[in-house]
C-alpha positions as CSV (number, residue, x, y, z in Angstrom):
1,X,30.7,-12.3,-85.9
2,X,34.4,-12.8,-85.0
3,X,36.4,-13.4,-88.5
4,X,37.4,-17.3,-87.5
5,X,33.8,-17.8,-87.2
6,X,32.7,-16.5,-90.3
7,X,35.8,-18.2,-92.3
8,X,34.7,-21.5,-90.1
9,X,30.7,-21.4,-91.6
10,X,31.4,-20.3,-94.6
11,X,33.8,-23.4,-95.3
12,X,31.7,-25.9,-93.5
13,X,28.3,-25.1,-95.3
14,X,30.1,-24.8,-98.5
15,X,31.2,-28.6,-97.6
16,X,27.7,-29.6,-96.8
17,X,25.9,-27.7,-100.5
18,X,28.9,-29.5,-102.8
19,X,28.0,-32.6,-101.0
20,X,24.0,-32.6,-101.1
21,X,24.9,-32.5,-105.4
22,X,27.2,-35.3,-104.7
23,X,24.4,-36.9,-103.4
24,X,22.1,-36.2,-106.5
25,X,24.4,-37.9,-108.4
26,X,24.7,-41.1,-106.4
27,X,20.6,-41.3,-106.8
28,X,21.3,-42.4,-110.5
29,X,23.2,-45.1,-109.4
30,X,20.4,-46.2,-107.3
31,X,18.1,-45.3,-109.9
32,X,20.5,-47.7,-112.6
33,X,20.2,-50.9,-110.0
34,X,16.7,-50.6,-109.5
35,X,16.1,-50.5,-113.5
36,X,18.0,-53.7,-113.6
37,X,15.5,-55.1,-111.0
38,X,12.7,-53.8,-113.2
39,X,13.9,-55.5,-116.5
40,X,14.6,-59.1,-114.9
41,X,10.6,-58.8,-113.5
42,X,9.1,-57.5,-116.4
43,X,10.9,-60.4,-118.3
44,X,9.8,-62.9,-115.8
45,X,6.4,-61.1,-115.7
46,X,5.7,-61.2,-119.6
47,X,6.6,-64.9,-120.1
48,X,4.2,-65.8,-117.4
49,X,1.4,-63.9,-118.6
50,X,2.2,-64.9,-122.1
51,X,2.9,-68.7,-121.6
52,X,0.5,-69.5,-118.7
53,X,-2.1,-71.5,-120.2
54,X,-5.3,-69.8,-119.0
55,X,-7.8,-72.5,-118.2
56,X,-9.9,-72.9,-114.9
57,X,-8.6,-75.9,-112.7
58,X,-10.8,-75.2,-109.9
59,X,-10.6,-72.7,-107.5
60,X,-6.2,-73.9,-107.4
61,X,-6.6,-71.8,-110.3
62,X,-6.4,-68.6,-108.1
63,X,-3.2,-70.0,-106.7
64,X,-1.1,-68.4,-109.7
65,X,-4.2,-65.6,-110.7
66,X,-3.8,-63.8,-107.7
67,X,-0.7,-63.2,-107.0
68,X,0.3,-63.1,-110.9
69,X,-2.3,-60.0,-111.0
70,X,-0.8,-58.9,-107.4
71,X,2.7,-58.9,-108.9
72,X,1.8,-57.3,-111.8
73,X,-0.1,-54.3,-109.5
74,X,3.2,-53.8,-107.7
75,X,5.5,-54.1,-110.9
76,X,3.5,-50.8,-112.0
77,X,3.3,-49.2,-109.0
78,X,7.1,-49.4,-108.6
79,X,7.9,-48.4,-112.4
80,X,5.4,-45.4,-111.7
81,X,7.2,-44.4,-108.3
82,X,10.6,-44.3,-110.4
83,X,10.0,-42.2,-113.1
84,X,7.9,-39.7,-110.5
85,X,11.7,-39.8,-108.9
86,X,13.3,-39.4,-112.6
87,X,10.8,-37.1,-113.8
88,X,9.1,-35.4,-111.3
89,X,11.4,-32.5,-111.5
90,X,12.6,-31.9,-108.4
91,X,14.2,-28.4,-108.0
92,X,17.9,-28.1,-106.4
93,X,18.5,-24.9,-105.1
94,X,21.8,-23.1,-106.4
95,X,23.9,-20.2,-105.4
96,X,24.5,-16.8,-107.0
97,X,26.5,-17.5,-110.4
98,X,29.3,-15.8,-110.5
99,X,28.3,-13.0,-112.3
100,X,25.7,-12.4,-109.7
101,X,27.8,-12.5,-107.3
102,X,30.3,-10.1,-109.0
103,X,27.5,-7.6,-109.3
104,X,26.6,-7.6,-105.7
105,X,30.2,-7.2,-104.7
106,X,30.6,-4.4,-106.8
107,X,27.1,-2.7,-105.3
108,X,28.5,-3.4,-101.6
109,X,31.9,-1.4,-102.6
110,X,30.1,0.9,-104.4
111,X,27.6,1.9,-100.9
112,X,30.6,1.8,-98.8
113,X,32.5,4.0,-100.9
114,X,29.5,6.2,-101.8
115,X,29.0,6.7,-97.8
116,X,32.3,6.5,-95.8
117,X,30.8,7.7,-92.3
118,X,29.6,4.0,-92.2
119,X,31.9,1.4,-91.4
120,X,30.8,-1.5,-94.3
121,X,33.7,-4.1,-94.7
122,X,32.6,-5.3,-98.1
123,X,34.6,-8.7,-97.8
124,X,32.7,-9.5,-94.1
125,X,29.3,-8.6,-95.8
126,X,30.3,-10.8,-98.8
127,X,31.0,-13.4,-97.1
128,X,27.7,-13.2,-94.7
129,X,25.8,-13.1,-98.1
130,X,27.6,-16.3,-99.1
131,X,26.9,-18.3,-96.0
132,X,23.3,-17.7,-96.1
133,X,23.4,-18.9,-99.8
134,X,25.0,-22.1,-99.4
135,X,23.4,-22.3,-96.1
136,X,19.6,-22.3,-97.7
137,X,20.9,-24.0,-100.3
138,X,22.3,-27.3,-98.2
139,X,19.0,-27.2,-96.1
140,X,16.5,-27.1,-99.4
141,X,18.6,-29.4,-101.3
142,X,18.9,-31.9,-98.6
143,X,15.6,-31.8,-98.2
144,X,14.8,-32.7,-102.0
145,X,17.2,-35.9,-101.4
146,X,15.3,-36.8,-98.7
147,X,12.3,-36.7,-100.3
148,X,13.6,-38.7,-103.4
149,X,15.9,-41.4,-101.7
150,X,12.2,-42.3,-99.6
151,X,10.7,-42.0,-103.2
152,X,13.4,-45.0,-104.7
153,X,13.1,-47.0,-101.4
154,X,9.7,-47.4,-101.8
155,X,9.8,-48.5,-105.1
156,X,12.4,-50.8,-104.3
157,X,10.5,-52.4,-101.6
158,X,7.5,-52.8,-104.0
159,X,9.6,-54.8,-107.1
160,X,10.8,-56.9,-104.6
161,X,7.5,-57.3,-103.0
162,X,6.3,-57.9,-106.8
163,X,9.1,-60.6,-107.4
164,X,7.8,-62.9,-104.2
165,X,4.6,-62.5,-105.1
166,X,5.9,-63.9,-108.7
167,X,7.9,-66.4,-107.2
168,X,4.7,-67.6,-104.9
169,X,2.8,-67.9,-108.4
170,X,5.3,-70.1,-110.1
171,X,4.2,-73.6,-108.5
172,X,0.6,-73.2,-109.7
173,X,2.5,-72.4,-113.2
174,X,4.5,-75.3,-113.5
175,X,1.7,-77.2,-112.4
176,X,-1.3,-75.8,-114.8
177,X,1.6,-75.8,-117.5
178,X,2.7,-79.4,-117.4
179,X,-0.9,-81.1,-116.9
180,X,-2.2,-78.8,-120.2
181,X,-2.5,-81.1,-123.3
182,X,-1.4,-80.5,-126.7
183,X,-4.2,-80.4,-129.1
184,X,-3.3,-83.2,-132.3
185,X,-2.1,-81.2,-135.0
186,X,-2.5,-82.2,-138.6
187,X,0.4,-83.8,-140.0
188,X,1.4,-84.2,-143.6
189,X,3.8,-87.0,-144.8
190,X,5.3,-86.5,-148.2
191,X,7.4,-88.0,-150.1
192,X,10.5,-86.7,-151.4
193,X,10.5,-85.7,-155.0
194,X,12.8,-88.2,-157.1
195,X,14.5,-86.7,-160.2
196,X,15.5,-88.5,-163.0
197,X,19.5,-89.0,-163.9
């Protein structure tokens, strides 16, 4: 391999492994917006289910059961589908440290010092070694952003598919909400206690 080449691929896959970690670190930011989405629907979820109140008005009744349970299906799913992209553990791949690294560039000028007949250029075999790890890594760890960025869009498409299916229950809450009557509560009129001056 001609030395610009070798100078060219090492630079350009080390480019493309820093930036598949840059790109690990962007998924929190995703990760942060889409937990944001999750607390406003659970909120709106949990005083729905808590204030709705639960009679039978017929089969309009289903109007706010169905897609209050459908909404609340989803909600799960997507909660579920995030922390499998939080805590899944999804392995990056990394590169030699730099004590690894050191080692194996001390074998290399160790085997070509130990046999001179054979041409080895330590620095061109170094820097073969170091292509292929930054090479395999890039490839393996854009493969595991892949994997989680599909992971986060689907759960973003199901909370929002969750939230219309909330907002299509809401009529048939207001509705089954305003028409409920208060039961008469017991009501006890004192006087206030006079003291003498």
């Amino acid at each position: 391999m001609k030395p610009e080449m070798r100078e060219w691929l090492l630079e350009h896959h080390k480019a493309a492994y820093v930036f598949e970690f840059e790109r690990s670190d962007r998924l929190w930011g995703r990760i942060s917006l889409l937990s944001g989405l999750f607390t406003v629907l659970g909120g709106a979820l949990s005083y729905t289910g808590s204030s709705y109140p639960y009679s039978w008005h017929g089969g309009l009744s289903l109007l706010f059961y169905i897609p209050a349970g459908l909404s609340l299906l989803f909600f799960i799913i997507a909660v579920v589908l995030s922390l499998y992209c939080l805590g899944r553990g999804f392995q990056y791949e990394h590169i030699l440290s730099p004590q690894e690294l050191q080692d194996y560039a001390e074998a290399i000028d160790a085997y070509a010092a130990a046999v001179p007949a054979e041409k080895v250029d330590a620095v061109a075999d170094l820097k073969d070694h170091m292509i292929e790890a930054y090479c395999a890594g890039a490839t393996h760890n854009l493969g595991v952003n892949k994997r989680r960025y599909k992971v986060l869009l689907r759960a973003t498409q199901i909370a929002i598919c969750s939230f219309v299916l909330l907002l299509s229950a809401l009529p048939r809450f207001f509705v089954d909400s305003s028409q409920e009557h208060a039961e008469p509560r017991k009501v006890m009129v004192s006087e206030p206690v006079r003291t003498k001056p």
